[in-house]
VOTOR-824553 format. One record per residue (C-alpha): x, z, y; residue in one letter. Coordinates in steps of 0.02 Angstrom, whole numbers, padded with zeros to 5 digits, always signed. Last residue first. Layout:
BEGIN
XZYa
...
This chain:
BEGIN
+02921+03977-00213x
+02909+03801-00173x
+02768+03767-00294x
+02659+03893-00233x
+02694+03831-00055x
+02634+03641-00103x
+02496+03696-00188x
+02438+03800-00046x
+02483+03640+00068x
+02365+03554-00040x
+02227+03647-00047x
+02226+03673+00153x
+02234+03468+00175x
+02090+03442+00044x
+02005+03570+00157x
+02038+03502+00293x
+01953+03308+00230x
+01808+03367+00200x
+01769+03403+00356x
+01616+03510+00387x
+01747+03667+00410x
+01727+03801+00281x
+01592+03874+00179x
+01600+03778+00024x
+01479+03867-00106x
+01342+03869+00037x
+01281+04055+00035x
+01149+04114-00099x
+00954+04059-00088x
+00864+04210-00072x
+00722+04097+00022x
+00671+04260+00118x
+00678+04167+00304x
+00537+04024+00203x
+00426+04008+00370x
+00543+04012+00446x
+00705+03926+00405x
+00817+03968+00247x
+00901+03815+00254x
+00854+03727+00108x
+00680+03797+00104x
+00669+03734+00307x
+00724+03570+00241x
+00608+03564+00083x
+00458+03608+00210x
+00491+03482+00334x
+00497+03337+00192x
+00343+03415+00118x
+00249+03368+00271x
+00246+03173+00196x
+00129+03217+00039x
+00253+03176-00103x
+00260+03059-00238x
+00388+03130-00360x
+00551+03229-00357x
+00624+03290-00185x
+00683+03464-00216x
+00846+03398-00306x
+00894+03388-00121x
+00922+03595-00162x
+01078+03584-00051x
+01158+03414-00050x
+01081+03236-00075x
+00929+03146-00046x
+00819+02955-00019x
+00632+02976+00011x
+00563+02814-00003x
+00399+02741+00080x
+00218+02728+00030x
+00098+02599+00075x
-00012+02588+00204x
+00076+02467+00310x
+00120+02455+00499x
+00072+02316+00620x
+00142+02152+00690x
+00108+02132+00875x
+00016+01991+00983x
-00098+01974+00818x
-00149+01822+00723x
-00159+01820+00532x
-00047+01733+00411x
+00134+01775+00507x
+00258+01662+00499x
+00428+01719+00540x
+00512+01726+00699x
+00664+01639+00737x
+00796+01728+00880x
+00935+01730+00791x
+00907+01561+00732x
+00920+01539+00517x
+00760+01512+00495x
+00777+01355+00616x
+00913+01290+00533x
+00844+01315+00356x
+00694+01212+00366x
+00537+01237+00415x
+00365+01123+00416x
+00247+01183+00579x
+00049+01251+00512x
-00085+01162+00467x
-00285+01200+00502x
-00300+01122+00691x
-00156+01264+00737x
-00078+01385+00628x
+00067+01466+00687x
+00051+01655+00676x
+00228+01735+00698x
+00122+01845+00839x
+00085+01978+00698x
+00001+01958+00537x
+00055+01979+00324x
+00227+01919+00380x
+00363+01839+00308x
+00536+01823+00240x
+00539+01699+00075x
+00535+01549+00211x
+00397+01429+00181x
+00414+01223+00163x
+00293+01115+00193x
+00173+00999+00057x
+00014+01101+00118x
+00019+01162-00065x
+00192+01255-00043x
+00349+01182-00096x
+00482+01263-00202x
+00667+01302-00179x
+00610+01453-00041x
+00679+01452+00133x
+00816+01536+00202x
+00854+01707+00307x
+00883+01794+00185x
+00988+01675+00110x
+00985+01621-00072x
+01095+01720-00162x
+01017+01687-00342x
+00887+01561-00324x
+00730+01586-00213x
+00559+01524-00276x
+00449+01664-00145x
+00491+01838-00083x
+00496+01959+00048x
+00355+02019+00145x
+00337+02145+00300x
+00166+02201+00303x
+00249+02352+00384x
+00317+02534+00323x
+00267+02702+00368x
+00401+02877+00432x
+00544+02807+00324x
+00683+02923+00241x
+00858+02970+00211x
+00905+03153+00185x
+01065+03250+00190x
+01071+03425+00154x
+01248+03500+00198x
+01337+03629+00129x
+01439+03543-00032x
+01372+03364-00001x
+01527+03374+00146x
+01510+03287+00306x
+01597+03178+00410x
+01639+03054+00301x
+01439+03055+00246x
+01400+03043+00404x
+01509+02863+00416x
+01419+02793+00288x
+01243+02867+00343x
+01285+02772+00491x
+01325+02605+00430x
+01147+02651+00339x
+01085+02613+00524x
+01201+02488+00561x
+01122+02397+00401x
+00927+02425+00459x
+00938+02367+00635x
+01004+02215+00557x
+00860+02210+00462x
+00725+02225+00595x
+00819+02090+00722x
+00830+01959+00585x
+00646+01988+00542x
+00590+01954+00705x
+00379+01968+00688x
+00387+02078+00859x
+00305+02233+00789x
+00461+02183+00644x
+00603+02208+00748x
+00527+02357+00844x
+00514+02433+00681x
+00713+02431+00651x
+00733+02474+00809x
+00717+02675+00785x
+00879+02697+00675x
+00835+02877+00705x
+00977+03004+00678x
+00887+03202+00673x
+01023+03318+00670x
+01004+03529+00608x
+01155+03638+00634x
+01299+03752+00551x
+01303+03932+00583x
+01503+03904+00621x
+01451+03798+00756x
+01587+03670+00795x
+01493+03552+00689x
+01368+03522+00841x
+01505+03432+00941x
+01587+03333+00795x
+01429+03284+00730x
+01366+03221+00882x
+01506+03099+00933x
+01474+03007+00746x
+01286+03008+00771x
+01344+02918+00918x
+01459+02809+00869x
+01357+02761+00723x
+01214+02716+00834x
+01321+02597+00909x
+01386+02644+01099x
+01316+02529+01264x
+01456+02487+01401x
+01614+02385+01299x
+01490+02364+01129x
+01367+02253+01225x
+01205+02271+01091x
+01115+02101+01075x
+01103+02112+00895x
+01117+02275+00888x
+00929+02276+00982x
+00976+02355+01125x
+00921+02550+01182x
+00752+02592+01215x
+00701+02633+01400x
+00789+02630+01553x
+00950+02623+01435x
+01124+02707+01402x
+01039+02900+01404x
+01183+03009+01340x
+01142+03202+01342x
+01306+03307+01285x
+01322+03505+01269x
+01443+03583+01182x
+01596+03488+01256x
+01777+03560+01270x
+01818+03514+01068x
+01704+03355+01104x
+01780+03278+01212x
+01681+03159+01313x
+01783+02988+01371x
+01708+02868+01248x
+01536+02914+01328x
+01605+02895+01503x
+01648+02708+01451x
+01514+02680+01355x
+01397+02702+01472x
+01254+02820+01554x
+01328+03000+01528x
+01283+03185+01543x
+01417+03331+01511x
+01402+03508+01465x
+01540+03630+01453x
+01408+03767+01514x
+01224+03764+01511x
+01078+03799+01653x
+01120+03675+01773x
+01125+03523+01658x
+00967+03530+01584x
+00879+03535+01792x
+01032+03415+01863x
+00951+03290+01723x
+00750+03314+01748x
+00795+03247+01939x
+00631+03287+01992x
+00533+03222+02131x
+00355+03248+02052x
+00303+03070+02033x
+00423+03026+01883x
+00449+02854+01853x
+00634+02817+01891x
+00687+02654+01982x
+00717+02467+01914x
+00811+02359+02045x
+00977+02444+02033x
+01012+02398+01842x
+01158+02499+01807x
+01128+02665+01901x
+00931+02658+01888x
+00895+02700+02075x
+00797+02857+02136x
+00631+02835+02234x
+00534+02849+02074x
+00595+02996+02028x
+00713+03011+01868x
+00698+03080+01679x
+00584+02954+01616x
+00676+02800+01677x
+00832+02857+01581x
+00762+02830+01433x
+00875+02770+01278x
+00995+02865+01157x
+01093+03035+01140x
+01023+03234+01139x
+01150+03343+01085x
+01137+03530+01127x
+00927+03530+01116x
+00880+03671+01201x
+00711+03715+01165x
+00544+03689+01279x
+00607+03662+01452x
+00721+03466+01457x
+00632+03377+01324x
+00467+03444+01365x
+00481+03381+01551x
+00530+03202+01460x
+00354+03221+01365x
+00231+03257+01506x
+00172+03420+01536x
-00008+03462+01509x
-00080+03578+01666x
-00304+03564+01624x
-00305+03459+01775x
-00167+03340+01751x
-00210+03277+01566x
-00364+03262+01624x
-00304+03165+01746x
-00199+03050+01626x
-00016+03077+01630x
+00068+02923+01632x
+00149+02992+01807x
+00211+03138+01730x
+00330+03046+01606x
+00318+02986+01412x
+00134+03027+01418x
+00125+02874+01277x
+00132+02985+01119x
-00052+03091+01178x
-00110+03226+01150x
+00056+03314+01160x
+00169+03462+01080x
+00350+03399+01105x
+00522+03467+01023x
+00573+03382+00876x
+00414+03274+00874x
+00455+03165+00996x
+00641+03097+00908x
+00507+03002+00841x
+00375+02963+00963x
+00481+02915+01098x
+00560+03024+01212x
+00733+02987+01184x
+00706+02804+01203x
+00734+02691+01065x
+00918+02678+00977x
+00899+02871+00912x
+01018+03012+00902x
+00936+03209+00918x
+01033+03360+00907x
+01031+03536+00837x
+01148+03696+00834x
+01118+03836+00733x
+01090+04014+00808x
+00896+04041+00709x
+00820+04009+00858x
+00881+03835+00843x
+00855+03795+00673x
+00663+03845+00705x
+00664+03717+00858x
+00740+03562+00737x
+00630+03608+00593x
+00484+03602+00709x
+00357+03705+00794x
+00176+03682+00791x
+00034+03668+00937x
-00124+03702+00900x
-00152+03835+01022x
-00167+03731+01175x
-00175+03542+01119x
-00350+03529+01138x
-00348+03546+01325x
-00256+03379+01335x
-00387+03280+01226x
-00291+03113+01242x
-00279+03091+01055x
-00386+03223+00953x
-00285+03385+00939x
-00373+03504+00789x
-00269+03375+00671x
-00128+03492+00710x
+00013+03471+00868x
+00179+03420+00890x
+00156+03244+00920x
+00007+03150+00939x
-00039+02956+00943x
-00127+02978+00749x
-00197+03127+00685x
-00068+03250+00621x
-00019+03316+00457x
+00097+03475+00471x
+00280+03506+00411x
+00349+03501+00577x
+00478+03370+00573x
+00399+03258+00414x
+00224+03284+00464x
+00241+03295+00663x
+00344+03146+00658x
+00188+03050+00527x
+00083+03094+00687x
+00194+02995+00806x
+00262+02868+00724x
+00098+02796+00686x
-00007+02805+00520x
-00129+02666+00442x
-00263+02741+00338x
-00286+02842+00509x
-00376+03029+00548x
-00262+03134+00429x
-00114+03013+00454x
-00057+02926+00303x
+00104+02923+00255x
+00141+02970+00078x
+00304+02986+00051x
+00412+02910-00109x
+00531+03006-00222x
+00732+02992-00232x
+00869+03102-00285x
+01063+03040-00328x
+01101+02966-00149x
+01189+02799-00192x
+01059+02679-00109x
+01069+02769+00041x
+01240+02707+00053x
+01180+02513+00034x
+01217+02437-00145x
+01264+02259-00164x
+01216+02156-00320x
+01077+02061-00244x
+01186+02008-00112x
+01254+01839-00177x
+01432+01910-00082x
+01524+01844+00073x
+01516+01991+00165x
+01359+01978+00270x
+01289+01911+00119x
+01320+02073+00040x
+01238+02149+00193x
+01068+02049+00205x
+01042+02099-00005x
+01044+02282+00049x
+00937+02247+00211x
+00817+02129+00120x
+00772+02289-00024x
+00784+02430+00134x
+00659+02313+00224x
+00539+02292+00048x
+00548+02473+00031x
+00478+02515+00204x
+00600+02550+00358x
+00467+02555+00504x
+00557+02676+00569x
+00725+02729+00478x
+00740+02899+00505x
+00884+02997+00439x
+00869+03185+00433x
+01042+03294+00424x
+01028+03481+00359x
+01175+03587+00384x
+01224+03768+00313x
+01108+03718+00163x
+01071+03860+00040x
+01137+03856-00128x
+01054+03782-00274x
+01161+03610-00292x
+01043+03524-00423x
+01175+03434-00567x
+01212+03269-00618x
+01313+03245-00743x
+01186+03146-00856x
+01154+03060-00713x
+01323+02954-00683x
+01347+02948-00867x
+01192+02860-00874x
+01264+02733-00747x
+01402+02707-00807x
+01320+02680-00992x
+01209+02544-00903x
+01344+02455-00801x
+01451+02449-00977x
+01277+02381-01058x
+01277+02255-00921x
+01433+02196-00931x
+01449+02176-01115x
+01287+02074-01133x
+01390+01936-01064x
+01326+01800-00928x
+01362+01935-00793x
+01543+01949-00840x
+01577+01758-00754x
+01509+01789-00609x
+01378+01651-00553x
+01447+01517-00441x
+01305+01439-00349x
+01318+01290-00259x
+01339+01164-00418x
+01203+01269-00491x
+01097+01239-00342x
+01117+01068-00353x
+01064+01049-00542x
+00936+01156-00529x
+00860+01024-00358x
+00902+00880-00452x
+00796+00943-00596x
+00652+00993-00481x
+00644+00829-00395x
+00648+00755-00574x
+00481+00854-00608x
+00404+00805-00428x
+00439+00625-00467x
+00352+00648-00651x
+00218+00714-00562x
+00210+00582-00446x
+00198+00455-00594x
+00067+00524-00674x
């Protein structure tokens, strides 16, 4: 009896401290607030209405691995981040005025990949899992089986119909992902032509960075993979003792730069900062062997942000008076969480939305179709006792039955596991709060894995009001070749963008007012 009554007064000192810590604001203890935040808000969709004209530009976010618990941590990550409980902060996606969920199961796997939930969302076709580019028809690593079930994406359809396209990502270029813009493959992991299997060899598959370079002309293609592109007697220029991988002496680089004009390649910052884009129409940037840093760990003087280059591509590809079709993957964000680091997942996440931010800028909601989405989640869990603004990061107020603290980040399995004898290691605060801490995982695996569930669709622009339930996943690839009048929807008969001028907002708020200004001077 008397513990209990120990534990109790524990408890007490414990509410007591943490409303000593805690400084609730003031207009949240009134009804008031929240019925004003309520009104706002129905005002806010009241007034909303479906913008039915075709999409000039269409704009695909991929957050991978970004399931709803990681966008949930992410938003309350970045009010901390500036001083703030969190809870109360809203990410940019967050503001986008249409939302559904994706289902994102693979038509072989329960569990997807990146690689056949690409082909879905890019190509509009469900895929088994490891491939890219191709139907179910493919199994994984059946080479032969890929001819004549290939399918063509969003990006390659925007392209032979005169718009310009692009590809950002922090993982390699020719990862599964960015993949499935222009590769039809058996298998995700023939990244060059020496991972080709000999089957593979025999019946003539190419490997993925060959695809990236001969089957569509990609004007901006910026991120990770150098390795891929180079032979293997050619030296990485930063890191001289890792060379290329390709067994067939080419220099895939000279062969997409020798066919285009006003095109530029770069490896750093520095040359990166340098390109112009009014005299550049062409730009590949590969700033890693393989993926790019974690942001983290990201040196801004020689490796760009994945805002400043989704930035840099927009201002290249906007130069087309067709418009264009980008694909920004904030592809870290799952590596993050295969290696049971939290920390590293959700900052991924916040300099990804950074760069929605900064797209939408760039952009206007008038012509162009933006949409944020996930291609599968992970047994990525967030919760526990916390109080109001208690660190991500932190540990919960209450302790579990094996008298040891837990941290309210966690994972279902993954290499986190720490059980040994039966018990698992106490925690406290400063070691959740490391950098480089990784959270418990229940069952033991050397990486965490993806989730079943469903992930968020997140729109705005042209016909975004398209995206209004649970969807299958391909129905993301089908709304943005609707939107845009793509094949195989050419006869959409939706009418012209209703602002058809520059993809800066900004000029035409300057032309507006120096009309006003001339009327008035007259």
């Amino acid at each position: 009896m008397a513990g209990k009554h120990m534990f109790v007064l524990c408890e007490l000192l414990l509410f007591i401290l943490i409303q000593r810590t805690v400084s609730v604001n003031e207009e949240e203890l009134h009804a008031s607030y929240w019925n004003n935040k309520g009104k706002q808000a129905l005002h806010t969709a009241l007034n909303i209405q479906p913008n039915l004209h075709q999409a000039k530009n269409i704009i695909l976010f991929l957050g991978d691995g970004m399931g709803v618990t990681t966008v949930t941590a992410a938003r309350i990550l970045k009010g901390q981040m500036a001083g703030k409980f969190g809870e109360e902060t809203s990410l940019v996606m967050d503001t986008f005025p249409h939302l559904a969920l994706s289902k994102t199961y693979n038509v072989d796997k329960q569990m997807p990949d990146s690689a056949g939930t690409a082909t879905a969302y890019l190509c509009g076709v469900k895929a088994n899992y490891g491939t890219l580019g191709v139907t179910a028809a493919t199994p994984r690593y059946n080479c032969s089986a890929t001819y004549g079930n290939e399918v063509k994406s969003v990006l390659y359809r925007a392209k032979k119909a005169g718009k310009s396209v692009g590809i950002v990502t922090t993982t390699r270029v020719q990862h599964a992902s960015p993949g499935a813009n222009y590769a039809h493959t058996a298998n995700r992991g023939w990244y060059a032509d020496s991972d080709l299997s000999p089957e593979a060899v025999t019946n003539g598959c190419r490997d993925i960075a060959y695809q990236l370079v001969h089957n569509v002309e990609i004007d901006v293609i910026l991120g990770g993979g150098r390795v891929y592109m180079f032979p293997k007697n050619m030296q990485d220029p930063e890191y001289p003792k890792i060379k290329g991988d390709r067994i067939d002496g080419q220099n895939l680089i000279v062969e997409w730069l020798k066919t285009k004009k006003k095109a530029k390649y770069v490896w750093n910052k520095k040359e990166f900062d340098n390109v112009n884009p009014v005299n550049t129409d062409f730009l590949m940037g590969l700033f890693e062997p393989k993926d790019c840093r974690y942001e983290m760990e990201r040196n801004p003087l020689t490796d760009p942000s994945l805002t400043e280059m989704m930035e840099k591509a927009i201002k290249i590809l906007s130069k087309n008076p067709k418009g264009y079709f980008l694909f920004v993957e904030g592809g870290r964000i799952d590596h993050g969480h295969h290696a049971g680091r939290a920390k590293r997942a959700l900052t991924e996440a916040i300099e990804f939305d950074r760069a929605i931010g900064r797209a939408a800028e760039l952009t206007n909601e008038l012509d162009t179709l933006s949409i944020v989405t996930a291609d599968h989640s992970h047994v990525f869990s967030f919760g526990g006792h916390s109080p109001r603004g208690n660190p991500v990061f932190g540990i919960s107020n209450e302790i579990a039955d094996d008298d040891k603290h837990f941290t309210i980040a966690g994972y279902a399995n993954g290499p986190g596991y720490q059980f040994s004898n039966g018990t698992r290691p106490d925690v406290n605060e400063t070691i959740s709060m490391d950098d480089g801490y990784r959270q418990q995982a229940t069952v033991p695996l050397d990486s965490e894995t993806h989730s079943i569930e469903d992930v968020a669709i997140y729109a705005k622009g042209p016909m975004s009001h398209l995206f209004h339930g649970v969807h299958e996943q391909n129905y993301i690839a089908h709304v943005m070749a609707y939107a845009a009048c793509l094949p195989p929807y050419e006869n959409c008969s939706l009418t012209p963008p209703n602002y058809a001028g520059s993809s800066y907002p900004n000029l035409l708020l300057l032309l507006i007012g120096l009309i006003v200004f001339s009327v008035f001077s007259l």
